[in-house]
C-alpha positions in Angstrom: -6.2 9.6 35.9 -5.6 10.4 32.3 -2.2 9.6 30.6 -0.7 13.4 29.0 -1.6 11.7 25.2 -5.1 11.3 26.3 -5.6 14.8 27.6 -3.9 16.1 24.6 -6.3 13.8 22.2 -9.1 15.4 24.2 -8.2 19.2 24.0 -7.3 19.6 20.2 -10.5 18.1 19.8 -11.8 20.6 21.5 -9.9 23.2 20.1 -10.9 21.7 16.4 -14.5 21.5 17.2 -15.6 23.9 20.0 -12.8 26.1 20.6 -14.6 29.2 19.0 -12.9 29.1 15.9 -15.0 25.9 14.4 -16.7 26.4 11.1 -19.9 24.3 10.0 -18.6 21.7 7.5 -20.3 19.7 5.1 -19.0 16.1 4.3 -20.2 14.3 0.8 -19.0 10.7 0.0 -17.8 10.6 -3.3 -20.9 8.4 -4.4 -22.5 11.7 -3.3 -25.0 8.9 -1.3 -24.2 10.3 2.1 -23.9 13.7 3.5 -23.3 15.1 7.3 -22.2 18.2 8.8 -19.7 18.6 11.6 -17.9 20.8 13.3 -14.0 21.3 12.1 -11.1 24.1 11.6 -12.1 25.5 8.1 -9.1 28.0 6.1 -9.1 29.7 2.6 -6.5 32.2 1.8 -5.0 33.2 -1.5 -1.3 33.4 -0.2 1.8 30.5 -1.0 5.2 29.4 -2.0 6.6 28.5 -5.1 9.6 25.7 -4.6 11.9 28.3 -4.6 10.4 29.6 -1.3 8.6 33.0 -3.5 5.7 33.9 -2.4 2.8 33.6 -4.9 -1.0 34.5 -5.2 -2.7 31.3 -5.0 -5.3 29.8 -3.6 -5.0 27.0 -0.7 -8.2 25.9 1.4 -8.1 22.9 3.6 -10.2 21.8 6.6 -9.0 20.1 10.0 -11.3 18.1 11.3 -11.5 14.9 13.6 -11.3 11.2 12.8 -14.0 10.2 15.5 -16.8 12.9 14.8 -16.8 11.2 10.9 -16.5 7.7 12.4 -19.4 8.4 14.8 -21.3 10.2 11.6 -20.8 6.6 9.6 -18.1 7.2 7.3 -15.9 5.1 6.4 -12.9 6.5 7.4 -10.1 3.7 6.6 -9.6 1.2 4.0 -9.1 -2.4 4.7 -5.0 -1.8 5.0 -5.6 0.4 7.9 -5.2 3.7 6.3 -7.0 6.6 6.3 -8.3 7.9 2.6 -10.9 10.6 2.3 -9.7 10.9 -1.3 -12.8 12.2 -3.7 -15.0 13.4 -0.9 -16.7 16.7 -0.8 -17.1 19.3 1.4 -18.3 22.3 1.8 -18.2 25.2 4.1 -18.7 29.0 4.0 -16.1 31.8 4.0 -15.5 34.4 5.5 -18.5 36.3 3.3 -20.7 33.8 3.7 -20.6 32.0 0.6 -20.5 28.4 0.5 -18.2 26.2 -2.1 -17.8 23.0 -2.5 -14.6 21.2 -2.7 -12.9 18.3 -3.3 -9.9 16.4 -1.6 -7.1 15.7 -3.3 -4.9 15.2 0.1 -5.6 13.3 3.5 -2.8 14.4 6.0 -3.8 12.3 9.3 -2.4 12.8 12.5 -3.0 9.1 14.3 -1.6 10.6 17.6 -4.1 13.1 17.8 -6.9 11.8 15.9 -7.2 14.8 13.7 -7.4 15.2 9.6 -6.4 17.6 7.7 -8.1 17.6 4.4 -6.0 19.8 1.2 -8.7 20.6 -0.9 -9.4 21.6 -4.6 -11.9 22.9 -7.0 -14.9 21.2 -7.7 -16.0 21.6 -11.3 
């Protein structure tokens, strides 16, 4: 029988990956000397919040996507400390129109109870 973490690890996996709302993602070391695609939660939208709680016109993409799927792919996920740092890599998915962009990421938000990444990302120029 599994323990409620476990089953909760196993379904936002799911839900990341295969729930219907996955996006093809394409992951780039920063050497640029390996690439893989995966599945993961993919978002771009041109809506925030200044610090004073305004709204403002700005863009904000990020992926979520899981720490075993990379593992499994190769990557190094962690450093030698323990912690995960995806900083620098690149990925690339495509929006809503189709086109694909590539990214960089300048933010590594792990959850370590879940397994799950989310990447902030930023232009790549």
């Amino acid at each position: 029988m599994s323990s409620l973490i476990q089953l909760a690890k196993r379904d936002s996996r799911h839900f990341v990956t295969k729930g219907g709302f996955e996006t093809l993602i394409t992951v780039q070391t920063p050497a640029q000397d390996k690439t893989e695609i995966l599945t993961g939660f993919a978002t771009k939208h041109w809506f925030s919040f200044d610090t004073d709680g305004n709204p403002t016109n700005s863009k904000n993409v990020h992926v979520c996507i899981s720490e075993t799927d990379l593992v499994n792919l190769g990557f190094t996920v962690r450093k030698s400390n323990g912690e995960i740092s995806l900083l620098k890599y690149f990925i690339s998915f495509a929006d809503s129109s189709g086109i694909t962009k590539k990214y960089v990421v300048r933010e590594n938000m792990p959850d370590e109870t879940l397994g799950l990444i989310i990447l902030i990302l930023g232009d790549f120029k």
